[in-house]
C-alpha positions as semicolon CSV with decimal commas, in nm:
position;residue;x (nm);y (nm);z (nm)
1;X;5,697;9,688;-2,650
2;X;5,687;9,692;-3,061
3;X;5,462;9,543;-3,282
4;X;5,571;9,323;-3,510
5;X;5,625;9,467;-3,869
6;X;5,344;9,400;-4,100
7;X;5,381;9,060;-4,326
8;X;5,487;9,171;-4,659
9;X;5,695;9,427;-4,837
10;X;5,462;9,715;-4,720
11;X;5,624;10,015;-4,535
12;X;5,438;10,185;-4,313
13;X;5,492;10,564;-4,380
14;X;5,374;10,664;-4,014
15;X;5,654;10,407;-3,826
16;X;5,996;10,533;-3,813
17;X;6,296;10,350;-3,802
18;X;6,440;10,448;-3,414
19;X;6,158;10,490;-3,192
20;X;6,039;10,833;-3,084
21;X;6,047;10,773;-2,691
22;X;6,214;10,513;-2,458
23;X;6,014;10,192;-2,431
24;X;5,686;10,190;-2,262
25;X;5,697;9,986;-1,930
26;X;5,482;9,676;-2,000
27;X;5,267;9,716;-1,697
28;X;5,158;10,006;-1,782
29;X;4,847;10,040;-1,882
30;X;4,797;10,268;-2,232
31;X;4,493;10,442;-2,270
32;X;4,419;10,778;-2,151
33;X;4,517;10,898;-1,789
34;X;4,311;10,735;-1,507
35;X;4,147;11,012;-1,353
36;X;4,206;11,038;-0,977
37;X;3,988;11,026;-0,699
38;X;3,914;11,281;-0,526
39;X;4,070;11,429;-0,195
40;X;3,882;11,437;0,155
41;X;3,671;11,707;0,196
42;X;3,424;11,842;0,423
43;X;3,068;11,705;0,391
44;X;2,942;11,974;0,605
45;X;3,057;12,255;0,407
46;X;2,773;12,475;0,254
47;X;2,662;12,365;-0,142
48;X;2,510;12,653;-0,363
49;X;2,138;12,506;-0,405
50;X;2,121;12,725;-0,733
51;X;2,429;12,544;-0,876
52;X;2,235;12,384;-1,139
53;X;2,433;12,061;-1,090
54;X;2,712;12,178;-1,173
55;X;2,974;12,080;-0,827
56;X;3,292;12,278;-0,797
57;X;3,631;12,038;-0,821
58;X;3,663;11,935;-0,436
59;X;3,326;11,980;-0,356
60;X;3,097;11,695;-0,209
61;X;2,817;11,563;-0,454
62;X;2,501;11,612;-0,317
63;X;2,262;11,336;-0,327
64;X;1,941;11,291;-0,252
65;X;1,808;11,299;0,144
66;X;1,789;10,915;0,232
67;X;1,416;10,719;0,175
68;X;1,253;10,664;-0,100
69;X;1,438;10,733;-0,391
70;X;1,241;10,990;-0,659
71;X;1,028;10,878;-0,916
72;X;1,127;10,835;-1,266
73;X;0,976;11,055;-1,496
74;X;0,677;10,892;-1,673
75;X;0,603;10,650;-1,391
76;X;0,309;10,665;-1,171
77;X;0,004;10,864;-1,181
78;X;-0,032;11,200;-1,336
79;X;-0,093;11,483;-1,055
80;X;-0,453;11,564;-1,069
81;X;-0,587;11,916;-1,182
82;X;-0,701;12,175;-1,003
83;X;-1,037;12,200;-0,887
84;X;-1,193;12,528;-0,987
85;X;-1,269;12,713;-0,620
86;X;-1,599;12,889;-0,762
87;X;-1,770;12,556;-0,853
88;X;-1,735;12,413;-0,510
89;X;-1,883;12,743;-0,399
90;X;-2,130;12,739;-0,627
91;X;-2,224;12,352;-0,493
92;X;-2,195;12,465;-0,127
93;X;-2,401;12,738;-0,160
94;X;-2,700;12,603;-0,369
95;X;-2,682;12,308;-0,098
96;X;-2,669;12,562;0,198
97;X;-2,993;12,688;-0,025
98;X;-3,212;12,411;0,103
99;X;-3,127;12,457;0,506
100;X;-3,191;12,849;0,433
101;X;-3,507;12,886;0,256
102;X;-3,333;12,957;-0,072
103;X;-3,208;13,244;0,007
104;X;-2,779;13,144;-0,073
105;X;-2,920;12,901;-0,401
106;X;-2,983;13,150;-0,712
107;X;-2,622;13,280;-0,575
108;X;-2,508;12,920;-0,593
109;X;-2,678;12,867;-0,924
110;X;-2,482;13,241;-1,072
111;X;-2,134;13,126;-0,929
112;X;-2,199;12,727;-1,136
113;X;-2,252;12,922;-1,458
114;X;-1,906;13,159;-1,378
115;X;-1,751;12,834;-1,286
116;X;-1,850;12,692;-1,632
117;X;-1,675;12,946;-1,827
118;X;-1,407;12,961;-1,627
119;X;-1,320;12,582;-1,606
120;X;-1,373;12,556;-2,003
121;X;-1,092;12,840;-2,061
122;X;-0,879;12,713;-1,798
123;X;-0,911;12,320;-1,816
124;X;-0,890;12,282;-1,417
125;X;-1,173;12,004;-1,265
126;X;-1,497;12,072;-1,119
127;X;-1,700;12,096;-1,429
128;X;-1,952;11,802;-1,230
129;X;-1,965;12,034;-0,920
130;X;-2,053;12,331;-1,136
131;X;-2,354;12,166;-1,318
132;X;-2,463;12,010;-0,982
133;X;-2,456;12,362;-0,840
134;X;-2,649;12,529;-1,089
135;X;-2,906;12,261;-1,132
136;X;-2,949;12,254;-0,732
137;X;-2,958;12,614;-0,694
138;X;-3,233;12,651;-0,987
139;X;-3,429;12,408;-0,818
140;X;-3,389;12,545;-0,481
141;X;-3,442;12,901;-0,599
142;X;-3,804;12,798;-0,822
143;X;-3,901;12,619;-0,490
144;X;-3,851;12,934;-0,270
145;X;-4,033;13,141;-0,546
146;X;-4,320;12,862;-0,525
147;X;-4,330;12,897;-0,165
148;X;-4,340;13,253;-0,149
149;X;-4,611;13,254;-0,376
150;X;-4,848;13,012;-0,220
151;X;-4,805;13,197;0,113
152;X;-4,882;13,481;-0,074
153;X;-5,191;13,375;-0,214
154;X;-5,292;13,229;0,090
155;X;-5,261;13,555;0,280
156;X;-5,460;13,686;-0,006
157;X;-5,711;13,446;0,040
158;X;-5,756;13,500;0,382
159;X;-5,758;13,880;0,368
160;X;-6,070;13,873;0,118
161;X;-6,254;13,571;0,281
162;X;-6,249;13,784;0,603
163;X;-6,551;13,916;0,752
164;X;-6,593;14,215;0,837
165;X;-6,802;14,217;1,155
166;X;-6,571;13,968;1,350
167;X;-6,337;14,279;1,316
168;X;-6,307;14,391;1,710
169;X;-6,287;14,768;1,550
């Protein structure tokens, strides 16, 4: 098929007089080449997981495992941080503290203030659980030391109110 010449006296310096090529079939269509589809292959055979996308020509695509598609990016809620494993120790313990007469709070109360540090460098969660932890194990800890020193003074007490001829000696 030829296009008809352009209206006017202008000569196109790119059209020659005899065409280059035999007339184009008109149901043809022009255009680059259609690509073709591609031959039967074997959906079991094994595909590199380390491709990087990148299939090899007669290979399968692989697509995703059927359910719920994936999630686009920017969608949905954030994952949540980490929670720093020294403050939830440090809670545990200063709470074990009041079951155990104080003995696992000022340990509870220590590991809250290395939690502290640690969550303020890092940026993981926890930074409630530390506080909570060290202001439970303080407590805990100035109650046992109260404790231990009224019993104390009480055995004090008791040892200088004694009298001496009830002794059986």
């Amino acid at each position: 098929m030829t296009n008809p010449p352009p209206p006017g006296d202008w000569n196109d310096p790119t059209r020659s007089a005899q065409p280059a090529s035999s007339p184009l079939d008109p149901t043809m269509v022009s255009g680059p080449p259609v690509p073709t589809q591609p031959g039967p292959s074997d959906p079991y055979s094994p595909v590199d997981p380390y491709a990087g996308g990148q299939v090899a020509p007669g290979q399968p695509v692989a697509y995703a495992p059927p359910g719920y598609p994936p999630p686009y990016p920017g969608y949905g809620y954030p994952a949540p941080p980490k929670t720093n494993g020294l403050a939830i120790a440090s809670l545990v313990l200063s709470l074990v503290g009041l079951t155990s007469c104080g003995i696992t709070a000022p340990i509870g109360a220590i590991l809250g203030h290395v939690a502290q540090g640690q969550i303020r460098a890092s940026g993981e969660a926890g930074e409630g659980m530390a506080k909570a932890g060290i202001i439970v194990g303080w407590i805990v800890t100035a109650l046992m030391l109260l404790g231990i020193a009224a019993y104390a003074a009480i055995i004090i007490f008791a040892v200088a109110n004694a009298d001496s001829s009830t002794s059986s000696y």
